[in-house]
N, C-alpha and C positions, 0 to 999 in steps of 0.2 A: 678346437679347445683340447689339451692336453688333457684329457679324462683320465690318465692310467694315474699322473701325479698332482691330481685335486681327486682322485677317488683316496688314493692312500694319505694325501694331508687330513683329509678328514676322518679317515679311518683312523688316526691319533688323535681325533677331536671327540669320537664318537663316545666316547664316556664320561667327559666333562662338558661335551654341548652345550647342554641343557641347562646348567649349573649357569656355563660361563653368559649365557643370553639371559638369564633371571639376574643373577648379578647387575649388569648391569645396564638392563631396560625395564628390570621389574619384571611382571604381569604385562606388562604393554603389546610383546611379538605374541603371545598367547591368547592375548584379546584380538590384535586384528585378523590373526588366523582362524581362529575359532566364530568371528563374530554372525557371519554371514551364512555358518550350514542350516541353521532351522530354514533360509529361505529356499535350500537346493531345492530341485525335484527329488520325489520319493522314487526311491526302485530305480535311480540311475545307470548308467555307466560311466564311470568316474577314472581319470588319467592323473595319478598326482607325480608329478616329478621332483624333483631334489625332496622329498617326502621327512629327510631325519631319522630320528632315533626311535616314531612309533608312537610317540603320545598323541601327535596330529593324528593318526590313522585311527585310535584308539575312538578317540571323538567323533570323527566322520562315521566311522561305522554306525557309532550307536544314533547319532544325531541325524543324519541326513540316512541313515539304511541303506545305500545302493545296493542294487541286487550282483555288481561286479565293479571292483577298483582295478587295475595297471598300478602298483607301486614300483615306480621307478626311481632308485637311487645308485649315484658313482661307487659308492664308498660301500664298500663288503660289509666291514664294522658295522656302519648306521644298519642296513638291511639286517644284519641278525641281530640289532637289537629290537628292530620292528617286528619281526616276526616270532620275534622270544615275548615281547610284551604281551603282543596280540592272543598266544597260544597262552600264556600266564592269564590275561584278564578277561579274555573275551573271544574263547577259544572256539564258540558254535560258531563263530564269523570266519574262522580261517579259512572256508572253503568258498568264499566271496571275492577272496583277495589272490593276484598274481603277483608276486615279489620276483623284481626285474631287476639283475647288476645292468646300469647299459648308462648311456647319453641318453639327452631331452634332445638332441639333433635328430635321433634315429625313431622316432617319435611315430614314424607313417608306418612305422613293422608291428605297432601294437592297435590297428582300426579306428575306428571314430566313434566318439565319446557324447555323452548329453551334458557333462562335466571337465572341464582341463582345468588344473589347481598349481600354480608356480607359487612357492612362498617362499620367500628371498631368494631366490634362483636368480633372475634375473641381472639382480644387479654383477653377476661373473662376469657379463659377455660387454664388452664393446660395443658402439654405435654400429657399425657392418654388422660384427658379429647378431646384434640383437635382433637389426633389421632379420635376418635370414632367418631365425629360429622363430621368432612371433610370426613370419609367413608360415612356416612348416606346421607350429603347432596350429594356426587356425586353420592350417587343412584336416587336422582332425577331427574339429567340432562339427554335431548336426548341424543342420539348419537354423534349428531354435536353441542352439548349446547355450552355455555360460561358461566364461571365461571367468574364475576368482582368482585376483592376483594381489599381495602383499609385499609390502618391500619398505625398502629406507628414502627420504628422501632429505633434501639440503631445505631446511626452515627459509623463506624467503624476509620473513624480517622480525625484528622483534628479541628478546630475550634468550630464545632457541634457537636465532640461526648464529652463532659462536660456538655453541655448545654440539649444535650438530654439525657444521664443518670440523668442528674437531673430530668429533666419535667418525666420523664416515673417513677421513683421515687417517686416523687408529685401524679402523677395521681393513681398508685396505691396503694397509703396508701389512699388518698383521697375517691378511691372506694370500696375499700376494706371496709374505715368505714362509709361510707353513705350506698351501696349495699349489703355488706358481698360475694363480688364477694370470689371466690375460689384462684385467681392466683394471684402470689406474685412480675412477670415479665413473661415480653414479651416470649411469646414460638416460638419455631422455625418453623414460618411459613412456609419455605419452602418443610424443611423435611415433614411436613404434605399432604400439596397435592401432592408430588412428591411421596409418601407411597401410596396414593389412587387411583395413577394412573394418576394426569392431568399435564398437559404441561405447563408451561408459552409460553404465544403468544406473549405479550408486558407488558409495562412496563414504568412508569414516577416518576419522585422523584418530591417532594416540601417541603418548609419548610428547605432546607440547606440537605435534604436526610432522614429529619427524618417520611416523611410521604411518603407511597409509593402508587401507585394507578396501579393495574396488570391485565389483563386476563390469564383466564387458559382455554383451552379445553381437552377433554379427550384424552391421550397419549393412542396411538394404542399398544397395550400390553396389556398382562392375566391381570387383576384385579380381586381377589376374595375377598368381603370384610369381 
């Protein structure tokens, strides 16, 4: 993946992000991000990648308390605004959190985690591409980790799936020409971590079904990656 030019398309993003995802999904990305940290483990260690502009972190800290995050993010921008948030709202937590410029490929130079948190990240990479990156990061995870992952998905029928082949549509020509991401539509989430071995635990829709918000832990079976 071309990181240098989807860190810098977002670092143009990074101050209307926020704005432009409330626009127009509402509360909806905010909910299935957020939905799931009252169930983390307490006193984790936590890997969050493509992480944003800080409001996620903001939450995780106070909600879930890990005793250490990895905040990993492409984009310069997004990192100092996470880390300006942080130091603004919730400043005795700064010495909890390591703020990383880097890739979610390079993922095995930050150790292994009782938490890995991808929230829309995923849907950048390609079928190969995703294969290869969901093996890498479940070599992060303990034994008993949890994998929380959010994303977009295509409505399979009903009302919402016009409306969301459209947005998914919009979004990646939109990204494709601001970041030069790689993927041209949604890859088949499931098939990928079900290939690397982890399990779905739970599971919530929002948005009419087109955002989904999941845990995964690692399925008891061979995995060789």
């Amino acid at each position: 993946m071309n990181g240098g030019r989807i860190g810098r398309g977002y670092d143009r993003l990074a101050s209307s992000y926020d704005f432009l995802a409330r626009a127009v999904y509402g509360n909806a990305l905010r909910s299935a991000q957020s939905f799931f940290l009252d169930t983390l483990p307490k006193s984790a260690a936590i890997l969050v990648l493509g992480g944003g502009s800080g409001w996620f972190l903001e939450a995780l800290l106070r909600v879930a308390q890990p005793h250490k995050v990895v905040y990993v993010e492409l984009s310069a921008a997004m990192l100092q605004h996470s880390q300006a948030r942080i130091r603004d709202n919730f400043p005795e937590a700064l010495d909890r959190v390591q703020f990383v410029q880097g890739r979610a490929e390079d993922a095995a130079h930050w150790g292994r985690f009782d938490v890995v948190i991808t929230h829309c990240l995923l849907d950048m990479y390609p079928q190969p591409a995703l294969l290869s990156l969901t093996a890498k990061l479940r070599g992060c995870l303990q034994a008993d980790g949890i994998w929380y992952f959010s994303d977009f998905f295509v409505v399979k029928r009903g009302w919402m799936r016009p409306i969301s082949c459209g947005l998914v549509w919009l979004m990646y020509r939109f990204f494709r020409l601001l970041c030069g991401i790689a993927a041209t539509e949604l890859p088949d989430f499931d098939a990928a971590f079900a290939t690397c071995g982890l399990a779905e635990v739970n599971t919530r829709t929002f948005f009419g079904g087109m955002i989904k918000a999941k845990l995964y832990r690692i399925d008891h079976v061979e995995f060789i990656p």
